[in-house]
C-alpha positions as CSV (number, residue, x, y, z in Angstrom):
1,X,22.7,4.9,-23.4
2,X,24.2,3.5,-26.5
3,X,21.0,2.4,-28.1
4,X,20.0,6.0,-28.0
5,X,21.6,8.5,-30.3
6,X,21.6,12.5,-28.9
7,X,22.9,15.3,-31.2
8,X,23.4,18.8,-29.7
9,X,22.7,22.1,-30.6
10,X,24.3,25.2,-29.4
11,X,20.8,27.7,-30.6
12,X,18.1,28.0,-32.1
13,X,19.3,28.0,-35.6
14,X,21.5,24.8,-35.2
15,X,18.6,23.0,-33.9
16,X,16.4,24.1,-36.9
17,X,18.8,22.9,-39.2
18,X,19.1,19.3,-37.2
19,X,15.6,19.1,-37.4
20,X,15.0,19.4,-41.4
21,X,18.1,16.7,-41.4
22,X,17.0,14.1,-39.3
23,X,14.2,12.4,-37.5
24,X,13.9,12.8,-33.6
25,X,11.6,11.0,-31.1
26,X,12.4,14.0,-28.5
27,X,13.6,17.5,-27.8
28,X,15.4,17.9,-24.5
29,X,15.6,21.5,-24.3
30,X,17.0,24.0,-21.4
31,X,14.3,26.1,-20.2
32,X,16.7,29.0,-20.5
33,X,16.8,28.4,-24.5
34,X,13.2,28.1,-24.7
35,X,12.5,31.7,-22.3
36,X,15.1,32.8,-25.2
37,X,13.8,31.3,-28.6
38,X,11.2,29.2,-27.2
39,X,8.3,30.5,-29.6
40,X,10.1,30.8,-32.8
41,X,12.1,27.7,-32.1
42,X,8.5,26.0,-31.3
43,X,6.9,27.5,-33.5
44,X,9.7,26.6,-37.1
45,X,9.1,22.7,-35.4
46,X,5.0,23.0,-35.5
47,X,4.9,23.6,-39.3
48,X,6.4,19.8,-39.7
49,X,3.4,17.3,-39.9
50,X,5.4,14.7,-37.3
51,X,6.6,16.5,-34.2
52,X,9.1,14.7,-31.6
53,X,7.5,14.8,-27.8
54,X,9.5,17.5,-25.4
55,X,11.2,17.3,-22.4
56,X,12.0,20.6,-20.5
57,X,15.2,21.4,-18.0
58,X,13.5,23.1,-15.3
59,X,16.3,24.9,-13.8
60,X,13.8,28.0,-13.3
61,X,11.0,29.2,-11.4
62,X,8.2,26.6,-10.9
63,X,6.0,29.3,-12.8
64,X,8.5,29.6,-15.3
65,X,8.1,25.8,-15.9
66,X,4.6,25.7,-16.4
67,X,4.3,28.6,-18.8
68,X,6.9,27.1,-21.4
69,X,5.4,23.7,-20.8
70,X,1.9,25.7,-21.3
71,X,3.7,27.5,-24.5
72,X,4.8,24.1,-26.0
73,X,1.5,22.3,-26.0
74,X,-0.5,25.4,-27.6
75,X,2.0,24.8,-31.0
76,X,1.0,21.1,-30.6
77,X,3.8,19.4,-28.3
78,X,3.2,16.5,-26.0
79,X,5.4,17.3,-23.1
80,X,6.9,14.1,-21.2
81,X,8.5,15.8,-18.5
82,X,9.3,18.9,-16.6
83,X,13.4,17.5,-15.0
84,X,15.6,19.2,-12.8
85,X,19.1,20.2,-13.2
86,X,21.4,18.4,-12.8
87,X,19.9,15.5,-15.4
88,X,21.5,12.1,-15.5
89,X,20.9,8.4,-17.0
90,X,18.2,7.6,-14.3
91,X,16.2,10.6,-15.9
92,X,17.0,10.2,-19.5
93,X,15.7,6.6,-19.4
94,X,12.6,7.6,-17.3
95,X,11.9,10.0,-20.2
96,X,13.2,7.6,-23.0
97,X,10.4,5.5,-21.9
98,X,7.6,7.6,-21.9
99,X,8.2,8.4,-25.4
100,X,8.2,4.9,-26.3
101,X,4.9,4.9,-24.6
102,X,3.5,8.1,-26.9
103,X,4.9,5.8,-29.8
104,X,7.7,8.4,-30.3
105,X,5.8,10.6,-32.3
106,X,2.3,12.6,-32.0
107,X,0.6,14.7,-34.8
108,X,0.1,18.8,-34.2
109,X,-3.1,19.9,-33.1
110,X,-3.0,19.1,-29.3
111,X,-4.4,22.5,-27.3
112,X,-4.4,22.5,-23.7
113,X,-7.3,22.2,-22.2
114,X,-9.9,25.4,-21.1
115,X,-10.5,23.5,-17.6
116,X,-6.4,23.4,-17.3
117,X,-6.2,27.1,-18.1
118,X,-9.0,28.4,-16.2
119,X,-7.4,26.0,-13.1
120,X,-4.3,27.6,-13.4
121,X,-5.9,30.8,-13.4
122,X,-7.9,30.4,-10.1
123,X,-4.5,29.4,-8.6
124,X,-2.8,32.4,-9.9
125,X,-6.2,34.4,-7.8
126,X,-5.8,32.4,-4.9
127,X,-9.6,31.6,-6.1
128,X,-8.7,28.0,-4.7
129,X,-10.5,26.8,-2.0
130,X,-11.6,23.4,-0.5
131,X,-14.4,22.1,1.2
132,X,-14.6,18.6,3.4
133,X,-16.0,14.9,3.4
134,X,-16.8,13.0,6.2
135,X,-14.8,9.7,6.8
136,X,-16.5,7.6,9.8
137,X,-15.2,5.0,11.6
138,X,-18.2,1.8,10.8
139,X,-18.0,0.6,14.6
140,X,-18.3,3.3,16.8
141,X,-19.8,5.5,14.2
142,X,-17.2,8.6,15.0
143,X,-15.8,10.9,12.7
144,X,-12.4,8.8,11.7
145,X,-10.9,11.5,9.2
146,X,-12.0,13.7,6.1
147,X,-11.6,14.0,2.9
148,X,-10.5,17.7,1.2
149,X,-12.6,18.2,-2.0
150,X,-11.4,21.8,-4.2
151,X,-13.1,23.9,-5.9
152,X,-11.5,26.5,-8.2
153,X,-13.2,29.7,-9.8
154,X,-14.2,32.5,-8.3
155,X,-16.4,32.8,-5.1
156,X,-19.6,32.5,-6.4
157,X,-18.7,29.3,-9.3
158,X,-19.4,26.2,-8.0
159,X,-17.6,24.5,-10.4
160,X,-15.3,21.5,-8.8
161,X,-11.7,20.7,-10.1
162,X,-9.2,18.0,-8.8
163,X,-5.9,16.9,-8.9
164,X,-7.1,14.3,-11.4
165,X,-8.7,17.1,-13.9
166,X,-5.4,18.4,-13.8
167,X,-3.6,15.2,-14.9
168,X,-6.7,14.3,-17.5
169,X,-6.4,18.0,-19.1
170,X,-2.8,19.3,-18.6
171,X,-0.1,16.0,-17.8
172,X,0.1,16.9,-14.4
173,X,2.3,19.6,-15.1
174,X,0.5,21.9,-12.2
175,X,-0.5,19.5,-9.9
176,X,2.5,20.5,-7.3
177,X,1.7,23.9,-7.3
178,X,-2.7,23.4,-7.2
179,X,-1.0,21.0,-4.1
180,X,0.7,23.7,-2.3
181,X,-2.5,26.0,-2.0
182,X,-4.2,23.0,-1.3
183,X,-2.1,21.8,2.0
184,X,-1.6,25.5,2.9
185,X,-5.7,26.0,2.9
186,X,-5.8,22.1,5.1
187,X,-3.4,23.1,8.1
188,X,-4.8,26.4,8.4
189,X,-8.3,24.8,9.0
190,X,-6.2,22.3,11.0
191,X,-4.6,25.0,13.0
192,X,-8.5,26.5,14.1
193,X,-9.6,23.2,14.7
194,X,-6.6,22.1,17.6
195,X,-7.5,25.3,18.9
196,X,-10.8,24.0,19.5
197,X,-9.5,20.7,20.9
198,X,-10.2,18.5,17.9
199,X,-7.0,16.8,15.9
200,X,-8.1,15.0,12.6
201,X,-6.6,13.6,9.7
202,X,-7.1,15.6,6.2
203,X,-7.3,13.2,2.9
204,X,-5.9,15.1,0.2
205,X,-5.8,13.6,-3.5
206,X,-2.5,13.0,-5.1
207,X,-1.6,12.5,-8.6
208,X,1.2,9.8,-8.7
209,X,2.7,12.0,-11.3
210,X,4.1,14.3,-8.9
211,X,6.0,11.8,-7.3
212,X,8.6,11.8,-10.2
213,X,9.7,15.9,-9.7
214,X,12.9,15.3,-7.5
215,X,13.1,16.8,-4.7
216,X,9.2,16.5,-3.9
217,X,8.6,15.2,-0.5
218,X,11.5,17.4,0.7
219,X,9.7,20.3,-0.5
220,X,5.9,19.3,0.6
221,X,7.7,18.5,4.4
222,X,9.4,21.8,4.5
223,X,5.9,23.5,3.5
224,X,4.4,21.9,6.2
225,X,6.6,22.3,9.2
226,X,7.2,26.2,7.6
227,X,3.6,26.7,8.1
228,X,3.1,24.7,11.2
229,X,1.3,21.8,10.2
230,X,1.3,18.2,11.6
231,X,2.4,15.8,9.0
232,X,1.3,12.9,10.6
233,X,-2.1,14.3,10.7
234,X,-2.5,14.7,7.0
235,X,-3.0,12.1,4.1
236,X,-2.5,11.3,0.8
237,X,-4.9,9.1,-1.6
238,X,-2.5,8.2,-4.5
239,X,-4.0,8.4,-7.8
240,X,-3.4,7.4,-11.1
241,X,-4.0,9.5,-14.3
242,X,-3.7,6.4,-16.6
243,X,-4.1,3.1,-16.6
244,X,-0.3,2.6,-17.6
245,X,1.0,4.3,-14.2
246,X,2.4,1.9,-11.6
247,X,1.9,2.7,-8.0
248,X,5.1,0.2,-7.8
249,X,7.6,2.4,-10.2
250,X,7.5,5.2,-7.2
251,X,8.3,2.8,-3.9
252,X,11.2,5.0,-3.4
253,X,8.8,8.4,-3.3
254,X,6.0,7.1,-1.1
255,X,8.6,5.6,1.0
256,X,10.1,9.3,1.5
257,X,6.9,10.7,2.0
258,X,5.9,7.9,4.8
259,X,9.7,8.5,6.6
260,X,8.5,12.4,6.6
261,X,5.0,11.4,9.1
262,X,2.4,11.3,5.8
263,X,-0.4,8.8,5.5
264,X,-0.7,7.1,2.1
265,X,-3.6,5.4,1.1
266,X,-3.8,2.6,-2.1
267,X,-6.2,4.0,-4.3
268,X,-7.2,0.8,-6.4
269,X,-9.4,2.4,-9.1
270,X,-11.9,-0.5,-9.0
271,X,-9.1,-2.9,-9.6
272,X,-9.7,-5.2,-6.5
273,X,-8.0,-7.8,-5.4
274,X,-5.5,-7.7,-9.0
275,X,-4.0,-4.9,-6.9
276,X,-3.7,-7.4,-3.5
277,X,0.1,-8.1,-4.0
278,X,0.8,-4.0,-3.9
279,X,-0.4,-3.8,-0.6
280,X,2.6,-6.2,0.9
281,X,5.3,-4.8,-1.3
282,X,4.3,-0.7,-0.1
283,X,4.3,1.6,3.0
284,X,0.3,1.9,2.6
285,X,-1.4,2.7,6.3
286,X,-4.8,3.0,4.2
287,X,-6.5,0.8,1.3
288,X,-9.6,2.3,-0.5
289,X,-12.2,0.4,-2.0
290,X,-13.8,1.6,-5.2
291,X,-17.8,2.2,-5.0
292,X,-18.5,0.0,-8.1
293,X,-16.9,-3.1,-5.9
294,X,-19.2,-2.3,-3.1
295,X,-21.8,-1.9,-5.3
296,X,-21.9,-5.0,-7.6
297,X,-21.0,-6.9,-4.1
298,X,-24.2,-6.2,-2.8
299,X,-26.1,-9.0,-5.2
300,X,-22.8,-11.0,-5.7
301,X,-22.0,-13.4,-3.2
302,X,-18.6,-14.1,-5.8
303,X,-17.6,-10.5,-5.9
304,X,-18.6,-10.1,-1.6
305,X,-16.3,-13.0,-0.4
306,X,-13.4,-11.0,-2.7
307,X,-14.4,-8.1,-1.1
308,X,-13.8,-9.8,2.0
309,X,-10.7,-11.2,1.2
310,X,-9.1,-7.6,0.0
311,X,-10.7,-6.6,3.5
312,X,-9.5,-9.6,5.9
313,X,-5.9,-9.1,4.1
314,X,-5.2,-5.5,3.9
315,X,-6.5,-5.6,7.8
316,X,-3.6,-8.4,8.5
317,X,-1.0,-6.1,6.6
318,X,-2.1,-3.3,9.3
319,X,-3.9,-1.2,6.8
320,X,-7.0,1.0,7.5
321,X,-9.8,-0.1,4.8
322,X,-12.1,2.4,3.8
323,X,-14.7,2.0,1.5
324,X,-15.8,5.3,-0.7
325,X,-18.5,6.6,-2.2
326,X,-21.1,4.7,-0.2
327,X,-24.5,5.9,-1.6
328,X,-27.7,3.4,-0.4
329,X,-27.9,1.2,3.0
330,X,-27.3,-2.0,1.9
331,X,-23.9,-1.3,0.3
332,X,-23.4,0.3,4.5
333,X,-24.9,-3.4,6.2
334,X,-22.3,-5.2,4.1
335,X,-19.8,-3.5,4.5
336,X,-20.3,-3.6,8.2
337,X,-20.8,-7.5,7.6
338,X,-17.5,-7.7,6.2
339,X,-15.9,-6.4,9.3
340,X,-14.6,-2.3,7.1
341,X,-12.9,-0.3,8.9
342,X,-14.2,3.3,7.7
343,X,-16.6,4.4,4.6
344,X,-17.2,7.4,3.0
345,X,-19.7,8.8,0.4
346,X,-23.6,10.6,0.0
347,X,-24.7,8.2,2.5
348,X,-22.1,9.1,5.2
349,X,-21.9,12.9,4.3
350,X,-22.4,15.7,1.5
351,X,-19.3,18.1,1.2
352,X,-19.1,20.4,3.6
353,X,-17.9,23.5,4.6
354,X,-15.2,24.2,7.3
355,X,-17.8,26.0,9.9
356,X,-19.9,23.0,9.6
357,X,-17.8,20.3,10.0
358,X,-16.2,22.0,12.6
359,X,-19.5,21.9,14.6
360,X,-19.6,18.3,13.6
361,X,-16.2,17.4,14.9
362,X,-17.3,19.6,18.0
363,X,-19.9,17.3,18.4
364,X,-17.9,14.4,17.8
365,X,-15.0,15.2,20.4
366,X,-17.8,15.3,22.8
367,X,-19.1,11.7,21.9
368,X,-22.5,13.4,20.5
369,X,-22.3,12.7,17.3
């Protein structure tokens, strides 16, 4: 990296005494350093009115991670990655440009989030739990597959949380772990159901950011078979947290995570047909449709024939196409017009809980429903 100039430090003192004598886009700091010195070191850097953005070498616990990355954005830090040991070039550029994306430098004064904190929290009191969406098939009007929605808080809060809070509020930083409990909570509902005699697909919602941690579908495979879950009966709807992220920059991860039996859906975030070309250069099975598309389609004959094209095309690529967040009757006839797989939303289902949709899929195994 020879347009890129790295100085060392051996503690906490040498890297004070770099800092007063130079300028720095970014810290890359061992997370063994900052367990050491991290608030001190943190702290000396948060008195400058410029502060360079933070990478952290997470050759630690996962917990341990999260609560230096947690320590570094209380003194005002914007941290740019969490990366495992051992680092090399590949990484260092991946981080070199995110920082040239944060404009190398951000001003003091950034706090993490209360919705971050109290999420992390209700993971730390297993006070995570998840309740499910109906996804139904438009021509035979079956259960197809179901969404997992989470909630975090305690029992009685009804307050709802995401993946994608977690990305807006804290950089993503905690979405593996809020996954784990997640996908632990879905195949133990999966487990009950097969006992019943009903095998469905689960829709979870992924933060693309995740995809960077090495490692990552390795890890979310092992969890599964450990805990005797069916990979190729759960899904993933890949999210972005920024208009900046590029479903395209992670072929190699959703590739990995298709190999190990996982269904990955396109989540366009109301893009449309701009996002067409994605669809042939990707391991997709599904293709969602954003609500405002369906919505504005219904009085726009323009904006239904591209709706038909994103629906004719992703169907000739072999992808499922499910329209979410159907809410009113006429956005439901068109899309039954336009020949849509599967749809989703207020008009299809509310959230449910698991002893209610498992009646429901009851129902449905038995061609009731």
């Amino acid at each position: 990296m020879e347009d890129v100039i790295f100085r060392a430090a051996k503690n906490r003192s040498e890297a004070a005494e770099l800092f007063n004598a130079h300028s720095f886009d970014m810290i890359l700091s061992s997370l063994t350093v900052l367990e050491v010195d991290g608030a001190k070191l943190l702290k000396h850097f948060a008195d400058f009115k410029q502060l360079p953005a933070l990478a952290i070498l997470d050759d630690s616990p996962r917990r341990t991670a999260v609560n230096a990355s947690l320590m570094a954005r209380n003194f005002g830090f914007t941290v740019v990655g969490l990366v495992s040991k051992p680092i090399d070039v590949i990484d260092l550029r991946a981080l070199h440009r995110k920082v040239i994306g944060l404009d190398a430098v951000v001003q003091p004064g950034s706090q993490v989030s209360d919705d971050a904190c109290s999420l992390l929290e209700s993971v730390d009191k297993d006070q995570v739990r998840i309740r499910f969406q109906v996804r139904k098939n438009l021509r035979s009007g079956r259960i197809a597959a179901v969404r997992a929605e989470v909630f975090a808080g305690p029992p009685q809060s009804e307050g709802l949380s995401s993946t994608g809070m977690l990305a807006a509020n804290a950089g993503g930083e905690f979405d593996e772990e809020l996954l784990v409990h997640v996908v632990s909570q879905v195949i133990t509902a999966q487990r009950a159901w097969r006992g019943l005699g009903c095998r469905v697909t689960v829709w979870i919602n992924l933060s693309i950011s995740v995809l960077r941690r090495r490692g990552f579908a390795d890890r979310l495979y092992e969890l599964v078979v450990r805990q005797e879950g069916e990979p190729e009966c759960i899904g993933f709807e890949l999210a972005r947290s920024s208009e900046k992220e590029n479903l395209i920059h992670h072929l190699g991860s959703i590739y990995k995570l298709r190999l190990k039996g996982f269904a990955v859906a396109h989540d366009d975030f109301g893009q449309g047909y701009r996002y067409c070309l994605n669809l042939k250069l990707t391991p997709f099975t599904d293709v969602k449709i954003f609500p405002s598309l369906v919505r504005s389609a219904v009085n726009n004959e323009k904006l239904a024939s591209s709706l038909a094209c994103i629906i004719t095309e992703s169907q000739q690529l072999g992808l499922t196409v499910m329209a979410e967040g159907v809410a009113t009757q006429e956005e439901l006839a068109l899309l039954k017009r336009l020949n849509c797989d599967e749809a989703q939303g207020p008009l299809i289902s509310e959230v449910l809980e698991q002893e209610v949709l498992t009646h429901l899929l009851l129902r449905n195994r038995m061609g009731s429903l």
